[in-house]
C-alpha positions in Angstrom: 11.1 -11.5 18.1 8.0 -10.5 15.6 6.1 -13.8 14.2 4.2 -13.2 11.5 0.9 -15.4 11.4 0.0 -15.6 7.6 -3.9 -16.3 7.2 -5.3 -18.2 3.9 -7.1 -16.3 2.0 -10.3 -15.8 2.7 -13.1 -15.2 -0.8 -15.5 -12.5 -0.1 -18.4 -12.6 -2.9 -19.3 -8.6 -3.4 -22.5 -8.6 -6.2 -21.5 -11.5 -7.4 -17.9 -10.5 -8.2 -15.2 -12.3 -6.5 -12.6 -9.9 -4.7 -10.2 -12.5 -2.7 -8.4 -10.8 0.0 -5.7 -11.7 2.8 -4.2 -10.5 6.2 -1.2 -11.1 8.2 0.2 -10.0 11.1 1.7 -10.4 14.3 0.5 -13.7 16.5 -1.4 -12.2 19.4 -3.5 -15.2 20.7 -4.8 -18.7 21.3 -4.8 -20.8 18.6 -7.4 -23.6 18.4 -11.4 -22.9 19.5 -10.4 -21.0 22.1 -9.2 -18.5 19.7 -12.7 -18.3 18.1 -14.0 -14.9 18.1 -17.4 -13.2 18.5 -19.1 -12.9 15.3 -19.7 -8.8 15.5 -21.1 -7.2 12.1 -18.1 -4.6 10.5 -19.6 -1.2 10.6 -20.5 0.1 7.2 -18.0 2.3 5.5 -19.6 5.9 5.5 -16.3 6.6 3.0 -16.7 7.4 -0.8 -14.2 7.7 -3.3 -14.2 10.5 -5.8 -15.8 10.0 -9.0 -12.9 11.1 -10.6 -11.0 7.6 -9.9 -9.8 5.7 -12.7 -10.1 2.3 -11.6 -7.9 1.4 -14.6 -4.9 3.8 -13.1 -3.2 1.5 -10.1 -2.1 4.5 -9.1 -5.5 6.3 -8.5 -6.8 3.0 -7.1 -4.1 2.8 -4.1 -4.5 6.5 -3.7 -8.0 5.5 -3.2 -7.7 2.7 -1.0 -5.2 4.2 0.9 -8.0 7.5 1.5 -10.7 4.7 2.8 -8.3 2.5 4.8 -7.6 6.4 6.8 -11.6 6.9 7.1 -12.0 3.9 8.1 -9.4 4.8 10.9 -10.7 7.8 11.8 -14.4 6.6 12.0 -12.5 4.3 14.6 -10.7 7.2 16.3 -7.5 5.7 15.3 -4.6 7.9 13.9 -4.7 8.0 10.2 -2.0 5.8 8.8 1.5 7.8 7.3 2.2 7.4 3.9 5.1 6.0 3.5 7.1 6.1 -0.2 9.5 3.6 1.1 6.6 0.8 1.3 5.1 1.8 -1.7 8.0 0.2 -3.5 7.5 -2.7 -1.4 4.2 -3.3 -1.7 3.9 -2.6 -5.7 7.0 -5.5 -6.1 4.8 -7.8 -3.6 1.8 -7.4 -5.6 3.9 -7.6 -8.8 4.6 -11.5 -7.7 1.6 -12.3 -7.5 0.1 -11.7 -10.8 -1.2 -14.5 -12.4 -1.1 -16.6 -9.5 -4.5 -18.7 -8.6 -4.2 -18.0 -5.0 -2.8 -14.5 -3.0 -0.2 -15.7 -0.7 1.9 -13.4 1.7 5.6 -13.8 1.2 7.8 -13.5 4.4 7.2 -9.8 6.4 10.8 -9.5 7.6 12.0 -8.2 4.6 9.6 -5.4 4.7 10.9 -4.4 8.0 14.6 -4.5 6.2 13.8 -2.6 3.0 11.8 0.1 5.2 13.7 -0.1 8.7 11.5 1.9 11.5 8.8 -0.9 12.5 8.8 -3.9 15.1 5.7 -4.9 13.7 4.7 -5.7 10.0 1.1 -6.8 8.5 -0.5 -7.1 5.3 -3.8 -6.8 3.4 -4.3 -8.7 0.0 -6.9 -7.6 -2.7 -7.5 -9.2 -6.0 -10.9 -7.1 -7.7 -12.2 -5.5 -10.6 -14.5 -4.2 -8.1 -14.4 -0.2 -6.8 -12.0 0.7 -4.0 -14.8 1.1 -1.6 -15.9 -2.6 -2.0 -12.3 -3.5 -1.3 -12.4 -1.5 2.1 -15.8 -2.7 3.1 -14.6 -6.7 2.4 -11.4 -5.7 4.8 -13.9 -4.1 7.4 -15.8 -7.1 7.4 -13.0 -10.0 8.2 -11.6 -9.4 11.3 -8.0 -10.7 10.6 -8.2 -7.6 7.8 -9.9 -4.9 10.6 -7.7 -5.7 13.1 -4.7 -4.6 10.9 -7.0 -1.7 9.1 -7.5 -0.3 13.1 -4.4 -0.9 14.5 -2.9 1.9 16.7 0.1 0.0 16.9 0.5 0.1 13.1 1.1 3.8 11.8 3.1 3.5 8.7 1.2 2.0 5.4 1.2 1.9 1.5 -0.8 0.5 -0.8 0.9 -0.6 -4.3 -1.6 -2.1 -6.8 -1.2 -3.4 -10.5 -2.8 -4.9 -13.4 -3.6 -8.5 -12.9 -5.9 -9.1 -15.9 -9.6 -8.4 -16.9 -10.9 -6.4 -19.4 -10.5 -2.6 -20.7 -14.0 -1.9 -19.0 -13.5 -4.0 -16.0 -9.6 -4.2 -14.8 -8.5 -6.7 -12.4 -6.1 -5.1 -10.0 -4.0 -7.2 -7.6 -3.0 -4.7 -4.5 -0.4 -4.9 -1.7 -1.6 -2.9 1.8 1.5 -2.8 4.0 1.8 -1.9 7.8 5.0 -0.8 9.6 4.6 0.0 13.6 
């Protein structure tokens, strides 16, 4: 039986911006300070968007997203992740509930697996930024609950579904959903 492990959320402060992400996945460990982990630095994303994204489009920004999470796979030698339309729907409604909330919290995974059937295993990254996508892939790089789903094998199904979560004209805030099915 899958267990999801749902991790708080963990502020990253990216030039003096705060972009508040989260994880889950499957429970694959120790808990307690045997579970502590080496600190290893994240290897810098080499990945750029195109200049032509319109951060103010949560459309473009997934897209975008979605194009560094798969660089940042392949810089790993890990399969790039396969779109999948079915999790888009999913992950645009579980970003959708969390709009206007103080905190990003992960509702339940198992009924990703039933609205998308195909995966034993389900995880999720959280965003909440008005910063550029590749900030948002770096901050994921550089928490290792968030880079151990990014570089999954296991995981090769994924969607990213972002919306508007306040801000300003200039300066969107975009709440985004990035959903794993292996």
């Amino acid at each position: 039986m899958l267990r999801a492990l749902t991790r708080l959320a963990i502020p990253v402060l990216i030039a003096a911006v705060l972009l508040t992400a989260c994880s889950t996945g499957r429970d694959t460990g120790p808990r307690g300070p045997e579970a502590t982990r080496e600190a290893t630095p994240a290897p810098e994303a080499t990945w750029t968007p195109s200049d032509s994204v319109d951060l103010a489009d949560p459309e473009q920004y997934a897209a975008a997203l979605e194009d560094g999470v798969n660089a940042a796979r392949a810089q790993r030698d890990v399969p790039e992740l396969e779109h999948d339309d079915c999790l888009v729907a999913v992950a645009i409604d579980r970003a959708g509930a969390l709009v206007g909330e103080p905190r990003l919290t992960h509702a339940p995974l198992p009924p990703v697996q039933q609205s998308c059937p195909g995966g034993t295993l389900a995880a999720e990254n959280l965003s909440r930024t008005a910063r550029p996508p590749q900030d948002v892939v770096q901050a994921w790089l550089d928490s290792p609950s968030h880079r151990d789903n990014l570089v999954n094998a296991d995981l090769r199904r994924g969607a990213i579904g972002c919306v508007r979560d306040g801000g300003t004209a200039a300066a969107p805030v975009l709440t985004c959903s990035h959903v794993f099915l292996g």
